[in-house]
C-alpha positions as CSV (number, residue, x, y, z in Angstrom):
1,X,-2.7,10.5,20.6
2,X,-6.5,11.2,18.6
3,X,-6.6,9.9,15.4
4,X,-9.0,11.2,13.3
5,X,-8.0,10.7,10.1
6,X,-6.0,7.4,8.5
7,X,-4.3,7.3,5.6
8,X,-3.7,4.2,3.6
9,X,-1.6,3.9,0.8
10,X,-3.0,1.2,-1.7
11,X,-0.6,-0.3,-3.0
12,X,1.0,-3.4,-1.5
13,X,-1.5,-2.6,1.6
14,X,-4.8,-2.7,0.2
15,X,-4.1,-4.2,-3.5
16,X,-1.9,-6.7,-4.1
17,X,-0.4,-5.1,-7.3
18,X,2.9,-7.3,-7.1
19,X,1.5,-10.4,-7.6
20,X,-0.5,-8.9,-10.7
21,X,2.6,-7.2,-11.9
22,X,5.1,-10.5,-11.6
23,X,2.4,-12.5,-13.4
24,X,3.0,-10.0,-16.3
25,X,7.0,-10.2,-16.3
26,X,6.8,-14.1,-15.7
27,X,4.7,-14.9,-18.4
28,X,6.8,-12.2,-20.4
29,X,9.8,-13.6,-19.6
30,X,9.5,-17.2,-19.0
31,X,10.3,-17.2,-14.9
32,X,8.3,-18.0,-12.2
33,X,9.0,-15.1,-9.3
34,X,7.2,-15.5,-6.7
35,X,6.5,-12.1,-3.7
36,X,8.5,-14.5,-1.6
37,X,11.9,-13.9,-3.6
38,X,11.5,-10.6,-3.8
39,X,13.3,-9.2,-0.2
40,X,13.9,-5.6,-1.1
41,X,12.0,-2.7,-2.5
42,X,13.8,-2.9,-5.5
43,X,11.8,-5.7,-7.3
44,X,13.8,-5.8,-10.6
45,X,17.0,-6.9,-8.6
46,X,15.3,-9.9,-8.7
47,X,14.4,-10.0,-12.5
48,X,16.3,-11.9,-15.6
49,X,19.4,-9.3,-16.2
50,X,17.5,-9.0,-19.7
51,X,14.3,-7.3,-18.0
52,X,15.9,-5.8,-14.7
53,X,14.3,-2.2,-14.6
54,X,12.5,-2.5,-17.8
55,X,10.4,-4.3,-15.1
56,X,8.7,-1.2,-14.1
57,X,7.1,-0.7,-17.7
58,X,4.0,-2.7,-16.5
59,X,3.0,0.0,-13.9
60,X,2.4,2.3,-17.2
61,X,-0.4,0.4,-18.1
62,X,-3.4,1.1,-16.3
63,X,-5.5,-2.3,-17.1
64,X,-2.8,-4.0,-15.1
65,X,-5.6,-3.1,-11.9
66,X,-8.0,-5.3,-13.9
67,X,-6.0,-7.9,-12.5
68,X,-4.9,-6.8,-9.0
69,X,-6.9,-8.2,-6.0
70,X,-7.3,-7.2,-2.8
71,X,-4.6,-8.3,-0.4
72,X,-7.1,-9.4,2.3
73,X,-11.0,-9.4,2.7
74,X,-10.2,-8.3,6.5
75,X,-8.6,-5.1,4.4
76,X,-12.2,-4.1,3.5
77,X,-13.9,-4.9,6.6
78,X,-10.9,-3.2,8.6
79,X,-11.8,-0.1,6.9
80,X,-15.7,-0.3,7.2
81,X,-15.1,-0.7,10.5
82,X,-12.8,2.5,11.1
83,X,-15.4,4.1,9.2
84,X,-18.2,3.4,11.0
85,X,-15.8,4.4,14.4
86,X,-16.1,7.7,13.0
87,X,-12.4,7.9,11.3
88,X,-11.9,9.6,8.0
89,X,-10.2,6.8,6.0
90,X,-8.1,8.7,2.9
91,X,-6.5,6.4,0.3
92,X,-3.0,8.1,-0.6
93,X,-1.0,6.6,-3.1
94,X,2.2,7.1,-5.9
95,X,1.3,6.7,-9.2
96,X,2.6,7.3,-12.9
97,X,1.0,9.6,-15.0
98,X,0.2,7.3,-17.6
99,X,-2.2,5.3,-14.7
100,X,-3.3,8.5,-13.0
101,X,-7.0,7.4,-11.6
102,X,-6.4,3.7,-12.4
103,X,-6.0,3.0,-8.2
104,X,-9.4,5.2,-7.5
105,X,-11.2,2.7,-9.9
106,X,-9.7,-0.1,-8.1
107,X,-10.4,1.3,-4.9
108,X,-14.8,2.1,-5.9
109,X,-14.3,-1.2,-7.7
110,X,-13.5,-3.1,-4.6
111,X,-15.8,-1.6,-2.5
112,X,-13.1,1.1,-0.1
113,X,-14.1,4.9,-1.7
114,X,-17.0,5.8,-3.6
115,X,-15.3,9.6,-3.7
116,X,-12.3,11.6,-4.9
117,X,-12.6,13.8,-1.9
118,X,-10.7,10.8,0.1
119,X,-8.4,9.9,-2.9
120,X,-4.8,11.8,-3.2
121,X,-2.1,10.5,-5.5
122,X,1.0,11.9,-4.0
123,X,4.8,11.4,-4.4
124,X,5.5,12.7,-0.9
125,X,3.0,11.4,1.2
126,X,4.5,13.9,3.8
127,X,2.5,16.2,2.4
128,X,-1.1,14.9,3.7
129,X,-2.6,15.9,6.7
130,X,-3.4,13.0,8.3
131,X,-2.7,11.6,11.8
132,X,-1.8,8.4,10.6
133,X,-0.6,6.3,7.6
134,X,-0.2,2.6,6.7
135,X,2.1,1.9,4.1
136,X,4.5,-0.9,3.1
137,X,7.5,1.3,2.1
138,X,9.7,1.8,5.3
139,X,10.9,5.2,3.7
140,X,7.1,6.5,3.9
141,X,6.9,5.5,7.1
142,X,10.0,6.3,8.3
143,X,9.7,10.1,6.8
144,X,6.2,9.9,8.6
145,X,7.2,8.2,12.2
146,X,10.3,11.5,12.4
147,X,7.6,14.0,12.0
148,X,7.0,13.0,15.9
149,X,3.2,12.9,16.6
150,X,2.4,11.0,13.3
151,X,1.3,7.3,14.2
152,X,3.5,5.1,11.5
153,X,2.3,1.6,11.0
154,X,4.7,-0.8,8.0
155,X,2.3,-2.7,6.5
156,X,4.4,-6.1,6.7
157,X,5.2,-7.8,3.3
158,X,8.1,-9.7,2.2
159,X,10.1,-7.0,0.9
160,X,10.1,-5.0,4.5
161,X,9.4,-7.9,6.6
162,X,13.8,-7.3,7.9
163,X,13.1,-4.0,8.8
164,X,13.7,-2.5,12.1
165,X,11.5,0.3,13.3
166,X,10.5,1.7,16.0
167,X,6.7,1.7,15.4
168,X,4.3,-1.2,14.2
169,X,4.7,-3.2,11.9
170,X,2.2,-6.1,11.1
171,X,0.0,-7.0,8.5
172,X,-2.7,-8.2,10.6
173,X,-6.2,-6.1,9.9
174,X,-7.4,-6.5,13.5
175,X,-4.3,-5.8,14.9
176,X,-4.4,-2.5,12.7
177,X,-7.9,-1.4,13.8
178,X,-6.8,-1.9,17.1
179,X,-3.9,0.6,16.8
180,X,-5.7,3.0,15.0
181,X,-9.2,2.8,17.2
182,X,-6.2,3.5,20.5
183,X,-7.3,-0.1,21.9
184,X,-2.9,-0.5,22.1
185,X,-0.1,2.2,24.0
């Protein structure tokens, strides 16, 4: 398979918003949880019953990405490198309206886009035409891997790290670029 154009969804891949996001409910609610306690998607199952979905409130703040860094500096170099390979490298991530933008920012902040053109907040990441993604939600990539020629890689993290698929799944950036740049069958 040619791939000529990756997408990446940011969050959890490229920012590490959870650790950002629990620092906010921890100091909130006097806890200490850690990304390592947290083995599911649903991150508020792991909250004080008091919080539990209230939890998601943070994300409606959009200064909460004045906090989040990047989840590795291979991240970065991993997509200079795809770059300079000649891939188009599109950012495409879920967002609430009231932080529309705020993961564009991060993303020119951090040094990955410098332009809209290759940033696309989208619900249904089915929707982009791309020949690849890299996300860390398994129903993302699952919904992408069943199209049949879309190259699906789960971006490993503690709350997918049980899943079984039948595509990659690492976390490794060099292990990524070789993927992507068709260095693995």
């Amino acid at each position: 398979m040619t791939i000529a154009t990756v997408a990446f969804d940011v969050d959890g891949v490229l920012a590490d918003l959870q650790t950002a996001w629990l620092a906010r409910y921890n100091k909130e609610y006097n806890d200490n949880l850690t990304p390592e306690k947290c083995l599911t998607w649903e991150t508020h199952k792991y909250t004080k019953p008091e919080c539990g979905k209230k939890y998601y409130k943070y994300l409606d703040d959009p200064t909460i990405y004045d906090e989040v860094l990047p989840t590795s500096p291979n991240a970065l170099e991993c997509v200079k490198k795809l770059r300079k390979a000649d891939f188009r490298v599109i950012f495409v991530t879920t967002s609430v309206i009231s932080a529309a933008g705020a993961k564009f920012y991060w993303l020119k902040k951090w040094g990955f886009n410098k332009e809209m053109k290759d940033y696309v907040e989208a619900t249904d990441k089915n929707l982009i035409n791309a020949d690849a993604l890299v996300d860390d939600k398994a129903d993302n990539t699952n919904k992408w891997w069943s199209q049949g020629n879309k190259l699906s890689i789960l971006f490993t993290r503690t709350h997918n790290a049980w899943e079984k698929v039948p595509y990659y799944h690492t976390n490794n950036w060099d292990e990524i670029y070789t993927i992507l740049s068709g260095g693995v069958e």
